[in-house]
C-alpha positions, 0 to 999 in steps of 0.5 A: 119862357126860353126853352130849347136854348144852348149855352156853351160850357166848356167846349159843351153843349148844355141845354136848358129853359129858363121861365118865370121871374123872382129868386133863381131856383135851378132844377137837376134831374136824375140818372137817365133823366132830362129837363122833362123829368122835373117839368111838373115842378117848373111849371108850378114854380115859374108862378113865384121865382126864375126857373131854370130846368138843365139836360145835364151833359150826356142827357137830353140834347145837351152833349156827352162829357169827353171823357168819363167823368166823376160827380165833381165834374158834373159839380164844376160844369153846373157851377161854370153854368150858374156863373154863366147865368150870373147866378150867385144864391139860387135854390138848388132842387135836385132828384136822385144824381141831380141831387148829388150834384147839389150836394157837392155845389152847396158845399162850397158855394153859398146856396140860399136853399136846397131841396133833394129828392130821393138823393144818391149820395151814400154809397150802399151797402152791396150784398154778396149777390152784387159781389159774386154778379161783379167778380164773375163779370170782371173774371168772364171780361178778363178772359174774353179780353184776351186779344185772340177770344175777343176777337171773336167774341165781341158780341158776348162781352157785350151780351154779359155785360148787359145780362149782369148790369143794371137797367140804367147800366143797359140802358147806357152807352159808351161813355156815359156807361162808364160814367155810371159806375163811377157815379154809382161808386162813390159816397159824398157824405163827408161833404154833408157836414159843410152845407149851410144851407136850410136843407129840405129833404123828400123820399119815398119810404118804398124807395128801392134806388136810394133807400129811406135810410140814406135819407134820414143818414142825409138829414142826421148829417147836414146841420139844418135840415128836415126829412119828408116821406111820402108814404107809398112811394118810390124813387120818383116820389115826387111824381107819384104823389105830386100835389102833395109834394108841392104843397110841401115845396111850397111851404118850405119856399114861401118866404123866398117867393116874389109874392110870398102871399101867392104861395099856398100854405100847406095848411090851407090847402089840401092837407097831406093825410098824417100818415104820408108825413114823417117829418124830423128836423134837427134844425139848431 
């Protein structure tokens, strides 16, 4: 295993390990993640492929972008990252904004399978709570920004701002507090369509950051994919009921695998009660 390395990227430092041999398969985490978040998927499958694990920049000890950017530029770092690598089909795994990223990647580049978990992606439907949250915020930020107030009120912008913002918005700072809005704010669905890849998806039916209905959007929009849902889950569905979820990784995977015969079957193993799998597919 190589762990703890740093390549540079664009003037950036981008942290990763890498372990296993076979087919390449790459692991982005979530919104406020790191390559720890995806650890108990790495570590079982560095068994059957090559595994590489990113802190995405701005994110464990890889560095914060130089300006704010968008999910494309997320895209054109991890792409600039795979070339690195010498990476040409991988196996894009990705959770929540990590999944978003592997949507924008496998719309232009040949990816050979992609998995996404709890995905972002489509831009929610706001209530009129968020609205009057929002406007009353832009409106208090207006007036305090006025040279003479902000002077001496500093300190509650800041306070509002934490006070109305979400907890990944609390929890960011600086840049990469901008860089959330963005992210937060933007929809690929248009880009769905355009993914060739055999497309596995996976989500919590009490998923409350990305909702199931993204999900089963997601699969109605890509040509070949399939819907999981694990029953009694949330946004970390995979790691709520992680065996099931490997077992389900698995089967979808056997066939890419060093040793396909080392993969357990979803049949032979464990079985996943019925009622934990909702599986549609609108494979052609």
């Amino acid at each position: 295993m190589i762990e703890g390395v740093q390549a540079v990227i664009d003037n950036l430092k981008v942290n990763y390990k890498v372990s296993g041999s076979g087919r390449d398969v790459v692991l982005l985490h979530g919104w406020g993640g790191q390559l720890g978040s995806m650890a108990p998927i790495h570590r079982d499958m560095e068994r059957y492929f090559r595994v590489y694990s990113l802190d995405l920049p701005g994110f464990g000890k890889s560095d914060p972008p130089p300006e704010a950017w968008g999910s494309v530029d997320y895209k054109e770092l991890v792409g600039k990252f795979l070339d690195a690598m010498g990476i040409t089909e991988p196996i894009l795994i990705g959770h929540s904004f990590g999944g978003k990223i592997s949507i924008l990647l496998a719309a232009e580049r040949k990816i050979r399978k992609l998995i996404l978990i709890d995905s972002a992606g489509i831009r929610s439907q706001r209530s009129l709570r968020y609205y009057v949250k929002v406007y009353s915020y832009k409106l208090v930020k207006r007036i305090l920004g006025l040279p003479v107030v902000n002077k001496y009120f500093a300190a509650t912008v800041e306070r509002f701002k934490n006070r109305m913002g979400s907890a990944d918005y609390r929890n960011a700072s600086g840049v990469m507090r901008q860089i959330l809005v963005k992210a937060v704010n933007e929809d690929v669905r248009d880009v769905l369509p355009r993914i060739t890849a055999p497309t596995l998806l996976v989500w919590g039916d009490n998923d409350t950051a990305t909702s199931l209905a993204d999900g089963r959007l997601m699969e109605s929009l890509i040509p070949d994919a399939g819907l999981v849902v694990l029953k009694n889950t949330g946004h970390f569905s995979y790691l709520e009921k992680l065996d099931a979820f490997l077992i389900i990784l698995k089967e979808f995977l056997k066939e890419d695998a060093k040793d396909g015969q080392n993969i357990q079957n979803i049949k032979d193993a464990n079985p996943i009660q019925k009622e934990e799998r909702d599986v549609g597919s609108n494979r052609a």
